[in-house]
C-alpha positions as CSV (number, residue, x, y, z in Angstrom):
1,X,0.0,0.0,0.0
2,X,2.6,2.3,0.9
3,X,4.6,1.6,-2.5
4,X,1.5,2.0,-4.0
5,X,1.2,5.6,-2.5
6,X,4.5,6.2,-3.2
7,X,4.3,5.3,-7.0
8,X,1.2,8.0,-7.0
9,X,3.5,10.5,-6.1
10,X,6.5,9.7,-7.9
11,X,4.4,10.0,-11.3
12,X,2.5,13.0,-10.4
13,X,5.6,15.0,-9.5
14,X,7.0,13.2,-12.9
15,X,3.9,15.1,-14.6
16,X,4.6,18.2,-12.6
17,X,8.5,18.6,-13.6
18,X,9.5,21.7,-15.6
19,X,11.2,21.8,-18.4
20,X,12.2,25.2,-20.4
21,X,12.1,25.1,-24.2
22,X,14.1,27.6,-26.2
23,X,14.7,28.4,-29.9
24,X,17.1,30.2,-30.9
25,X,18.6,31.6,-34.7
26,X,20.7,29.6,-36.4
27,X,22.9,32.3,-37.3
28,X,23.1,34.7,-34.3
29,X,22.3,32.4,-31.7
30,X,19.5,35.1,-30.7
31,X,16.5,33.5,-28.4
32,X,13.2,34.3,-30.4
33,X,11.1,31.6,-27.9
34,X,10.9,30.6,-24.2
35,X,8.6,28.5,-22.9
36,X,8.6,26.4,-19.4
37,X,6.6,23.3,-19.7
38,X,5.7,20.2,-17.8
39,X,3.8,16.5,-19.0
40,X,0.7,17.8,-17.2
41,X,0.8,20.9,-19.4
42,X,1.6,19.3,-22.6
43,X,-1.1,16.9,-22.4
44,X,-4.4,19.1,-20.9
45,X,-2.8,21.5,-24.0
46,X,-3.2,18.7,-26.4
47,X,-6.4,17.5,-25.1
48,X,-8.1,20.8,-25.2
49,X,-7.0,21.4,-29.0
50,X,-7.8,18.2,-30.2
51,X,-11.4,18.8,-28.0
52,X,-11.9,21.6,-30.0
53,X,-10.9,20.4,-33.1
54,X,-13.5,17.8,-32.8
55,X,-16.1,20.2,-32.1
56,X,-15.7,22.2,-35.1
57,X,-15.2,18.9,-37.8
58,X,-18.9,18.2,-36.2
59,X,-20.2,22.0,-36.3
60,X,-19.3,21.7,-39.9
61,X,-20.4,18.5,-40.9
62,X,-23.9,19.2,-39.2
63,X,-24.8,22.9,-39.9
64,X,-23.0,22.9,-43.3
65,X,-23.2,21.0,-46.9
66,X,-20.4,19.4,-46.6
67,X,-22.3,16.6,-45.0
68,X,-23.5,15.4,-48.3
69,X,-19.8,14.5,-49.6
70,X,-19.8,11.9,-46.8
71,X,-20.4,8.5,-48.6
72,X,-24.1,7.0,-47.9
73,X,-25.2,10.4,-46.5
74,X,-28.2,11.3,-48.1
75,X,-28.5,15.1,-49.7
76,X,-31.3,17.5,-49.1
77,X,-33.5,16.6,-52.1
78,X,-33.0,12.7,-50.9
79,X,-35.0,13.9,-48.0
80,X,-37.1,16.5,-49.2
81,X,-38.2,13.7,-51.3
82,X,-38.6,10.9,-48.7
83,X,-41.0,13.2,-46.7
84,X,-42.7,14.3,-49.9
85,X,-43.8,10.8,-50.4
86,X,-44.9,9.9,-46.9
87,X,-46.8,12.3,-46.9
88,X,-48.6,11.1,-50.4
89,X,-48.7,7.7,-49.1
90,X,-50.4,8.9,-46.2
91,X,-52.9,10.6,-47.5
92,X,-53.1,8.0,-50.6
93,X,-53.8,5.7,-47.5
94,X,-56.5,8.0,-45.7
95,X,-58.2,8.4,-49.4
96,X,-58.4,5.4,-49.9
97,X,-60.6,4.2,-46.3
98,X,-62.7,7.3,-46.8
99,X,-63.5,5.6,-50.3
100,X,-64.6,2.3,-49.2
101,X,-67.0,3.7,-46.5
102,X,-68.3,5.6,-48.5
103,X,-68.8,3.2,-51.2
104,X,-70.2,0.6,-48.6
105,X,-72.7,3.3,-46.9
106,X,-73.9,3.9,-50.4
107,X,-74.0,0.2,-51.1
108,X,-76.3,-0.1,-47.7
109,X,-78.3,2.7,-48.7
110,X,-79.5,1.1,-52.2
111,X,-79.9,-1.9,-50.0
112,X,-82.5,-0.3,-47.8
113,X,-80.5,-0.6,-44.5
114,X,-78.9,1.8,-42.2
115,X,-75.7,3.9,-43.6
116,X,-72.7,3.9,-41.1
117,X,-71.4,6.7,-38.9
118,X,-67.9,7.2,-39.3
119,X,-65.9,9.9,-37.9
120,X,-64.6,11.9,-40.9
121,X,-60.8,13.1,-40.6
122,X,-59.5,15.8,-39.6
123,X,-60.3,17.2,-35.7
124,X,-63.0,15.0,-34.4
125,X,-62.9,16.5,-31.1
126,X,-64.9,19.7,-31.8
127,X,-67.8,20.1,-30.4
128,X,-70.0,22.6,-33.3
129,X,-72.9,22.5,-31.2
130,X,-71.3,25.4,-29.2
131,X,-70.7,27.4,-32.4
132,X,-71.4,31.2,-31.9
133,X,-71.4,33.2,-35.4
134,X,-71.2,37.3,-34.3
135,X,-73.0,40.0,-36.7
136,X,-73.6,43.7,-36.5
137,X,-76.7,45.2,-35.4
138,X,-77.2,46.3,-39.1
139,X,-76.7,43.3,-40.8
140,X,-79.5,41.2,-37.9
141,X,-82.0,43.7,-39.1
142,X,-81.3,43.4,-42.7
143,X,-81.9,39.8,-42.1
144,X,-84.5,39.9,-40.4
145,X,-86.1,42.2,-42.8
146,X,-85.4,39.5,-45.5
147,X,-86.3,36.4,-43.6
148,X,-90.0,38.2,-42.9
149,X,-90.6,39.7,-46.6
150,X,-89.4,36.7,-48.2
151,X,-91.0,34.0,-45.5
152,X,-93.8,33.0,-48.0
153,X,-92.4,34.4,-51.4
154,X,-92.9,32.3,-54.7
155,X,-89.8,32.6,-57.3
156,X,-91.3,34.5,-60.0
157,X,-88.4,34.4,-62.4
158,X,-89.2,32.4,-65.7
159,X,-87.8,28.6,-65.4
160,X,-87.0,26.2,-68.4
161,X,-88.2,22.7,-68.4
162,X,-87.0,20.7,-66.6
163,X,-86.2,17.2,-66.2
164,X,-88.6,14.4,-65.0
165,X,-90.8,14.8,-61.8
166,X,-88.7,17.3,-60.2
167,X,-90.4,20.6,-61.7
168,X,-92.5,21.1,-59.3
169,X,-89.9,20.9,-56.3
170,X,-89.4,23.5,-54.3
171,X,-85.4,24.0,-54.0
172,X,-84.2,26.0,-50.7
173,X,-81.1,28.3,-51.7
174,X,-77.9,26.9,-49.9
175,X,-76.3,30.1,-49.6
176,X,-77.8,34.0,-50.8
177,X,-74.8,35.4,-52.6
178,X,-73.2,36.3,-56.1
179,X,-72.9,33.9,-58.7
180,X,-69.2,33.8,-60.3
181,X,-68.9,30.9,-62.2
182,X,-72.1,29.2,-63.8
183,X,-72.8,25.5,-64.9
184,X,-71.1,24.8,-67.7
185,X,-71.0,20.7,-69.3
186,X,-68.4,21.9,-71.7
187,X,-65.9,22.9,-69.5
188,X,-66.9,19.9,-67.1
189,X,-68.2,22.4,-64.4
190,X,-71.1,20.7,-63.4
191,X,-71.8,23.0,-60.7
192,X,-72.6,26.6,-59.7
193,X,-70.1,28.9,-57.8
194,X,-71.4,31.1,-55.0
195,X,-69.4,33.6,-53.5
196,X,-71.4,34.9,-50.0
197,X,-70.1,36.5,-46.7
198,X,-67.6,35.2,-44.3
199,X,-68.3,32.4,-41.7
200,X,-72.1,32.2,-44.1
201,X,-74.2,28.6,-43.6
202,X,-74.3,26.3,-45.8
203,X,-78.2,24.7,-46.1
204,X,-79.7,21.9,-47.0
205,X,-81.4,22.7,-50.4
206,X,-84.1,19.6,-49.7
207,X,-85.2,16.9,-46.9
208,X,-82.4,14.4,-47.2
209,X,-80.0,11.6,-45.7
210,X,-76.5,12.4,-45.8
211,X,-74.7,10.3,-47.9
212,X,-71.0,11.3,-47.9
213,X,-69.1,13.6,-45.2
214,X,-65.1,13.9,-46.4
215,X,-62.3,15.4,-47.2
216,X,-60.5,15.4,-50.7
217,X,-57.7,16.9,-52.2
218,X,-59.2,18.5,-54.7
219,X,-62.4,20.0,-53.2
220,X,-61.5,20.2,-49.5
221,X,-64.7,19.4,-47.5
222,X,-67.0,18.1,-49.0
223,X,-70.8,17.2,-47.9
224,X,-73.7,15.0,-50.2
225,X,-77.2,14.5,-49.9
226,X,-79.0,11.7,-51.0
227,X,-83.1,13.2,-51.9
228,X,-86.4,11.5,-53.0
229,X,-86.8,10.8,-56.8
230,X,-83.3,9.9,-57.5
231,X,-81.6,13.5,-56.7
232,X,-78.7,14.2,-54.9
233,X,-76.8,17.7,-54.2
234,X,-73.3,18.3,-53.4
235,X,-71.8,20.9,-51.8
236,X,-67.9,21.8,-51.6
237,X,-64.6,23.7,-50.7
238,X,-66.7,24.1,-47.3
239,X,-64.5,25.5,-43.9
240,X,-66.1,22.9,-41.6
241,X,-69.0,20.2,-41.6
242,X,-71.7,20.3,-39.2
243,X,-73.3,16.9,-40.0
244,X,-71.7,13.4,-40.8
245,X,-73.0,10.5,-42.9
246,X,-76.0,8.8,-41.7
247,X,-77.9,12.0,-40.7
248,X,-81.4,13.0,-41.8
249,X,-81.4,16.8,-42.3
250,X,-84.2,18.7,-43.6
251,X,-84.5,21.4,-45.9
252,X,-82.8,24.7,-44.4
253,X,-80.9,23.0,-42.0
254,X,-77.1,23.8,-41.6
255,X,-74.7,21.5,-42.6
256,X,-71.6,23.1,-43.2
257,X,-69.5,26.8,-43.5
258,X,-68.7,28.3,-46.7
259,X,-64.7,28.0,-47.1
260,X,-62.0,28.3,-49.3
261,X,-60.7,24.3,-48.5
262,X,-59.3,22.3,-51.4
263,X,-56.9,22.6,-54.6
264,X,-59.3,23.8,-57.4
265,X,-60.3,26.9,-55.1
266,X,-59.6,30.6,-55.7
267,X,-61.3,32.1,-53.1
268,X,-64.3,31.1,-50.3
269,X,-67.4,30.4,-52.0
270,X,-69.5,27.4,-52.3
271,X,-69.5,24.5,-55.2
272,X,-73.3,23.7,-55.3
273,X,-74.3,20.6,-57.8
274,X,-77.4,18.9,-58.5
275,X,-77.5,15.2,-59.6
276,X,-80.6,13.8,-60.9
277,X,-80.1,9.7,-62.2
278,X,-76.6,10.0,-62.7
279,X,-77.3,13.5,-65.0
280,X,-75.8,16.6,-63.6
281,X,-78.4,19.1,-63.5
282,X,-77.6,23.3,-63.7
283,X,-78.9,24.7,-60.1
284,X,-79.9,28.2,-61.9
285,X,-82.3,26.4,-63.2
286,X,-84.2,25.4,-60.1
287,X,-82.7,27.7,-57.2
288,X,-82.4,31.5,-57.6
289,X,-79.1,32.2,-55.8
């Protein structure tokens, strides 16, 4: 123990000797350097250098391009890539489900049974039933000057004939508002654009079971109603839904917000289509907007 102890000290007073370093000119034997050292010195010198060296080969491979020379390190469109097609995959994925429920609720209607409820995506944990919507004094007494002059009004603009036994249906506007884009078969808009105010509902246009309640890529939310005689409406780009599939809704009820949601969108309005056996149908024809 005691040669153990004495060892100890032997080596650290080892590490603690001096030593003086000096460098002088060949020529004139001048001194241009004097340094006292010791082992202790030399090494916590060396260690902290090659400590810091470390640090900054890391700092640049991580914050820097460089990375990308290092063999089987992927570059930055590798990985903006990669994520790019999760993220398809994904939503391929979710597309996908939404398409067989709805396909099998549809199947279940024709059957005569019960559709499903499904949650749609998206935040299923909001509860609209709590949904306040704020106007001016000005614009509630518009409306309610409206709403009581137009309670019991007949449409008395001139209508075409129309198809089958729907003539004589009475269609309830899904939003009041300004027309933009009209239906138009040769340009495969089989639809109406209406552009209204903010945060407006979205109505049911007749007594109906709702027949799809989704999300797609194209047409953000997106809401369907299966009617009598063989007529369905569809209604899309919406900001939220306020009903899911399987619900019974009658004619004026809300069941949705007009948005701006989807790809083939410019602005908030809503996409209103009427379907009648498979035939799309123009809405100006039926509703006045």
């Amino acid at each position: 123990m005691e040669k153990i102890t004495k060892d100890k000290q032997w080596l650290l007073s080892k590490l603690k000797y001096k030593y003086r370093l000096s460098i002088y000119r060949d020529q004139t034997y001048e001194e241009v350097l004097n340094l006292i050292l010791s082992r202790m010195n030399v090494l916590a010198w060396g260690g902290l250098i090659v400590f810091v060296f470390l640090a900054l080969i890391i700092s640049i491979i991580v914050y820097t391009p460089v990375r990308e020379f290092i063999p089987g390190y992927p570059d930055e469109n590798t990985i903006l890539n990669s994520i790019s097609n999760k993220q398809r995959l994904d939503s391929l994925e979710l597309e996908l489900n939404r398409r067989d429920k709805y396909l099998n609720n549809l199947n279940r209607i024709i059957a005569g049974e019960e559709p499903e409820n499904y949650d749609n995506a998206g935040d299923t944990n909001q509860n609209y039933d709590d949904i306040t919507f704020t106007r001016s004094a000005e614009d509630s007494l518009l409306r309610a000057y409206i709403e009581e002059n137009e309670r019991f009004s007949i449409d008395e603009n001139p209508r075409p004939v129309h198809v089958g036994g729907i003539s004589q249906m009475h269609f309830f506007p899904p939003v009041k508002g300004l027309v933009t884009n009209s239906y138009s078969a040769g340009d495969s808009h089989y639809g109406t654009d209406v552009v209204a105010a903010a945060n407006e509902i979205v109505k049911a246009t007749l007594d109906g079971t709702i027949v799809m309640a989704t999300w797609t890529i194209e047409t953000g939310w997106v809401i369907q109603i299966q009617h009598d005689n063989n007529l369905i409406s569809t209604y899309k780009h919406n900001a939220e839904l306020l009903k899911k599939a399987g619900d019974y809704v009658k004619a004026g009820e809300a069941i949705a917000i007009i948005g701006n949601s989807g790809e083939f969108t410019t602005g908030p309005h809503l996409h209103f289509e009427l379907w009648y056996k498979g035939m799309a149908l123009n809405p100006e024809d039926y509703i006045s907007f």
